[in-house]
C-alpha positions as a Markdown table, in Angstrom:
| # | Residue | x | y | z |
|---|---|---|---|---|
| 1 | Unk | -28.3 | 60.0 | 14.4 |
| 2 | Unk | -25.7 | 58.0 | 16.2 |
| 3 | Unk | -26.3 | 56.2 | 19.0 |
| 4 | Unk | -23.2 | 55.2 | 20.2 |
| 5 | Unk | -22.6 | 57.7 | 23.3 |
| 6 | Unk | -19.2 | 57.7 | 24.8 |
| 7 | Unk | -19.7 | 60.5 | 27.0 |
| 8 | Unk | -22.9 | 61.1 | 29.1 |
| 9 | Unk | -23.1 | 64.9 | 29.8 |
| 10 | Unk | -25.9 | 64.2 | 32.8 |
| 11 | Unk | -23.8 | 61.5 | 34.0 |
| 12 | Unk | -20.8 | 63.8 | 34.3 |
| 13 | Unk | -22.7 | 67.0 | 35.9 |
| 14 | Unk | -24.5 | 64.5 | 38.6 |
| 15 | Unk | -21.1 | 63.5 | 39.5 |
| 16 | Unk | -19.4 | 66.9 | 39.7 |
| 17 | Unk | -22.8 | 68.0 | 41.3 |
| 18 | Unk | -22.4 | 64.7 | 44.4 |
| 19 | Unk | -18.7 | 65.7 | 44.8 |
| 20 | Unk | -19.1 | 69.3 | 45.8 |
| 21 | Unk | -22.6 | 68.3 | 48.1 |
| 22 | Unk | -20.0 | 66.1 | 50.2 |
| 23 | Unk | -17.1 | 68.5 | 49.8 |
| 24 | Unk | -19.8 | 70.9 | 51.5 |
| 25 | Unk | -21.6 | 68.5 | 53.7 |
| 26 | Unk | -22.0 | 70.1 | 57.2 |
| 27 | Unk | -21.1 | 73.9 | 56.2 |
| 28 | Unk | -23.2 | 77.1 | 56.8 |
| 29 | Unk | -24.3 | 78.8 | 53.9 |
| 30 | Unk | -22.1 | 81.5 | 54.6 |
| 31 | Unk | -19.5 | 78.4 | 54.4 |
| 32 | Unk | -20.3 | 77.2 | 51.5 |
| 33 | Unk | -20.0 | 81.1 | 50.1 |
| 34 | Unk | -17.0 | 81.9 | 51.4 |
| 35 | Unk | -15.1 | 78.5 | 50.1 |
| 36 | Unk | -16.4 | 79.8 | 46.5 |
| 37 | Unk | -15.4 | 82.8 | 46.6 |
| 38 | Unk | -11.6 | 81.3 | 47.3 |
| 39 | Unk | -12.0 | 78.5 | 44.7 |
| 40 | Unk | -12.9 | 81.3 | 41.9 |
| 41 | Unk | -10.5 | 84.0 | 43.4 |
| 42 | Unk | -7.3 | 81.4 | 43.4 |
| 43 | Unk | -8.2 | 78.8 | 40.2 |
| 44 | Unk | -7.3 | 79.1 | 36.9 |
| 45 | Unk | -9.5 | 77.7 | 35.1 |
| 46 | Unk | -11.7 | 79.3 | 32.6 |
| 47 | Unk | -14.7 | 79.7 | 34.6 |
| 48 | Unk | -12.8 | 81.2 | 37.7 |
| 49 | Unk | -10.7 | 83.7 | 35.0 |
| 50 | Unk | -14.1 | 84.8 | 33.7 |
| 51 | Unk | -15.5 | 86.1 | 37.1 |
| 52 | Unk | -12.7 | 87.4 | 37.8 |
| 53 | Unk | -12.6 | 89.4 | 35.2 |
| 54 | Unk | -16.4 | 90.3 | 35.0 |
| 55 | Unk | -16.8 | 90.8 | 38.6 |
| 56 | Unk | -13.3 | 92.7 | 39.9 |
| 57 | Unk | -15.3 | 94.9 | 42.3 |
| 58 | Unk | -17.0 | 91.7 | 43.9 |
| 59 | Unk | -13.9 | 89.4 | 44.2 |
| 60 | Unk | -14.8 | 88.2 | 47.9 |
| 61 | Unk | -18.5 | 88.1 | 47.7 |
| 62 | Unk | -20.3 | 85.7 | 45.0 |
| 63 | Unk | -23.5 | 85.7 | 45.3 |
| 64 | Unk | -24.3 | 81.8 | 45.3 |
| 65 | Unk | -27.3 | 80.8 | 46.3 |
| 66 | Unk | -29.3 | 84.2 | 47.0 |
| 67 | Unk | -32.1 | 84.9 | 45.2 |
């Protein structure tokens, strides 16, 4: 087993997690769902490409945070 980490996964996702709570620090729920929605309808990353693609009839309406 080798010890010698160079890249901490939990170290990276804490990060990304801290950036997006202050990006969306002080925004309503219904905030926070709409500036998703235009993040995965205009990015082009993989992630965004994917719903697209597996949700075309729900474009403007994640569903983030319901249960």
């Amino acid at each position: 087993m080798n010890n010698n980490k160079t890249f901490d996964a939990v170290e990276m996702k804490n990060a990304i997690q801290a950036k997006h709570r202050g990006e969306r620090m002080g925004m309503s729920p219904e905030q926070v769902r709409r500036s998703i929605a235009e993040r995965l309808n205009t990015a082009d990353d993989p992630l965004s490409r994917l719903w697209r693609r597996l949700t075309p009839d729900r474009a403007e309406q994640p569903s983030v945070g319901k249960a």
